[in-house]
C-alpha positions, 0 to 999 in steps of 0.5 A: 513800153507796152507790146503793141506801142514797142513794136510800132515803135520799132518800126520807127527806130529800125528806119531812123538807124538805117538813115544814119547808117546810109547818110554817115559818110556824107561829105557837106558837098555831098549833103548839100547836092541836089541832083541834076541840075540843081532841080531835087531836095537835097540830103540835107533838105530831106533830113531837115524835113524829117525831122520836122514832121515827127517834132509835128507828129510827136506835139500831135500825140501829146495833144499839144502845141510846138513852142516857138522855139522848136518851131523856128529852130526846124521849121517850116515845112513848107517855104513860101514857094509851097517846097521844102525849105532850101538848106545849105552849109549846115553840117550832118552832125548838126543835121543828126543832133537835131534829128536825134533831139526830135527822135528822143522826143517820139521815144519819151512820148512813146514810153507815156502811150498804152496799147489802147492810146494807139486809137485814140483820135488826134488832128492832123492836116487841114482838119482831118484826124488820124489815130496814134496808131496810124501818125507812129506808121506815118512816121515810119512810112515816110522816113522810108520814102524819103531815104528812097530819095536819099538813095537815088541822090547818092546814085546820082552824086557817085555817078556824078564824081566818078574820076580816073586820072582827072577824067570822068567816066561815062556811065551807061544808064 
């Protein structure tokens, strides 16, 4: 991989261990748990959604389309409420296989890219345009902002199970 491509690259690879490295232990109920109330995504809907935006990222560079296949096997990315679709039941070896097959993407195409690619214009949303070198951070960015998300569902869900004696403890906020 060239220098400058290596190190955005990098960047993306460095954020998808730290997911792994927070979500590993995760139980299915765990995974599935929405918050409070049942009112926030899901683990498993933010994993899924991830995966999604950088298989879109990853066809975006390549200047082509995502096959139909790859796109009902992690698509939508929207439902049509406007959300991200509601997942449930669906295991976090399933949900890592499928992220890791879209991470390997982003690496083989990253290992295609030149320094100088990374100004190339490519489309993006609503007929704007991005640089490559600005969708490889994007991808970065937005793991980050999501395992944020994942973190305080964590916080919530431990909270939520914290048992002594079959009687729960309240916590202080």
């Amino acid at each position: 991989m060239e220098p400058i491509v290596g190190m955005f690259y990098s960047t993306v690879e460095g954020n998808c261990r730290r997911l792994l490295s927070m979500i590993a232990d995760m139980s299915q109920e765990e995974l599935d748990y929405k918050g409070p109330n049942q009112t926030y995504n899901s683990t498993a809907q933010l994993i899924r959604h991830l995966t999604y935006v950088d298989l879109n990222w990853v066809f975006r560079i390549k200047n082509e389309s995502i096959p139909a296949l790859l796109e009902k096997k992690y698509g939508p990315l929207l439902d049509e409420n406007n959300e991200i679709p509601s997942i449930v039941g669906i295991s976090l070896k399933q949900l890592l296989s499928d992220y890791d097959e879209v991470f390997h993407m982003f690496k083989s195409v990253c290992m295609q890219l030149t320094d100088k690619h990374l100004n190339t214009i490519i489309p993006y949303e609503n007929d704007a345009s991005a640089t490559i070198r600005w969708g490889i951070w994007h991808i970065a960015d937005h793991n980050r902002y999501h395992q944020a998300h994942i973190n305080q569902l964590r916080k919530w869900y431990k909270e939520k199970r914290k048992i002594t004696n079959g009687k729960s403890i309240p916590t202080l906020t």
